[in-house]
N, C-alpha and C positions, 0 to 999 in steps of 0.2 A: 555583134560580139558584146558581152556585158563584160564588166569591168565589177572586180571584186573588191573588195574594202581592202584589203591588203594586198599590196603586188603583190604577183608571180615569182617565184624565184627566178624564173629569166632575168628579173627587172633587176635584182641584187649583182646576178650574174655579171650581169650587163655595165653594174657599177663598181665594179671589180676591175672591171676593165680598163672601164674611163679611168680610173682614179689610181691604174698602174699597180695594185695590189697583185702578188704573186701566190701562189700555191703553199710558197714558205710564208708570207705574209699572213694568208688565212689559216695555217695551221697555228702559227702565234698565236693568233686571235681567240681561237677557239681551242685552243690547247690540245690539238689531236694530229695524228701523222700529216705529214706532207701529202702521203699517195690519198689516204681521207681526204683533203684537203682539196685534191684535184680531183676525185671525184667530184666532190661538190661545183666546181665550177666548170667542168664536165656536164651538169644537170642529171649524172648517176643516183645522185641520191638528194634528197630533198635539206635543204638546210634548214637548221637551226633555229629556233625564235631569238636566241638569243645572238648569233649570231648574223640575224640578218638587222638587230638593232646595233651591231660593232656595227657592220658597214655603213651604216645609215649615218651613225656618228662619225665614222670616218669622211664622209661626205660634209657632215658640218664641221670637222677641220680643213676639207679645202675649202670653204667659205671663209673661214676663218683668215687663213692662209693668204689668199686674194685679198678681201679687206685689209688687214693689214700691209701686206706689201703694195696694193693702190697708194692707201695712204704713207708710205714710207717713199713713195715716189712723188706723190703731191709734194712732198717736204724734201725734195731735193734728191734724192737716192738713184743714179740710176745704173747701179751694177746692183747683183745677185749673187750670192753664191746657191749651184745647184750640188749638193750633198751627193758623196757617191753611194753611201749605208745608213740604214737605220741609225747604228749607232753614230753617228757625225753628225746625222739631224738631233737627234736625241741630246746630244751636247750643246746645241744651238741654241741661241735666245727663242726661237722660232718653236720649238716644241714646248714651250709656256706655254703657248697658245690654241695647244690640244689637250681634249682629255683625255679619258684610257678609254681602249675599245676592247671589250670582253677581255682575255687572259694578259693582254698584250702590254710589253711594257707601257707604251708611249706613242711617238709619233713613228710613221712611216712616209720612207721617200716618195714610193708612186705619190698620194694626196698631195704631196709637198710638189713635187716635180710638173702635176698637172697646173696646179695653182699660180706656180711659177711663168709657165708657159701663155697661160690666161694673163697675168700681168704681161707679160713682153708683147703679146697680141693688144689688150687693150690704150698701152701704152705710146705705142707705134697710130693703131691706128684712131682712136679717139685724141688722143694728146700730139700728138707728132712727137714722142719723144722716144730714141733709141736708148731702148735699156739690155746693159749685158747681162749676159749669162756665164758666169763661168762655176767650173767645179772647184770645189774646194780642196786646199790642199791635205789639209792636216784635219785629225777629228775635231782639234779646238777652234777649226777657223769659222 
């Protein structure tokens, strides 16, 4: 098998996945229907260029994401809040630390929530430290 200069859309697919983005997520993104939307991650229709650079950047906010909160746990931190909607991440000190990805306001949970998830695994098992997870209550928390 050769390998093309640019993934596959499978690959994008695929990062959609990991990174907990929904059908609503990518129709944000790309500012077209939700059913649009899920064809795409379907693999019915072929995506976007531009749209396959949102998800790419959305991957460098969970980089992001992680960095950060490593470091916020080096420096003592070891609770979380994991956001239930966009809009309550969007509120958060935590969506500074994203760009925009195509149409899309701001930050999204899925990226935020995988990220988070990577902190409590790496914390636990590199660090021995238990770090919580909870949900937040209010959009301002």
């Amino acid at each position: 098998m050769t390998y093309p200069h640019t993934p596959p859309d499978a690959v994008y697919v695929t990062l959609c996945s990991y990174l907990g983005l929904s059908a609503r997520d990518l129709a944000e993104i790309g500012g077209f229907s939700d059913r649009f939307a899920r064809d795409l991650l379907a693999g019915r229709r072929p995506l976007p260029r531009d749209i396959k650079k949102a998800i790419f950047d959305l991957h460098l906010d969970f980089q992001k994401f992680v960095k950060l909160a490593k470091q916020d746990v080096l420096d003592g931190e070891v609770g979380f809040y994991i956001y239930r909607t966009n809009e309550q991440l969007r509120s958060s000190g935590y969506a500074e630390a994203t760009g925009r990805g195509g149409n899309a306001t701001s930050a999204f949970v899925g990226p935020y929530r995988a990220a988070m998830f990577t902190v409590w695994e790496w914390a636990f098992k590199e660090r021995k430290i238990m770090v919580t997870l909870e949900f937040a209550e209010t959009p301002a928390a």
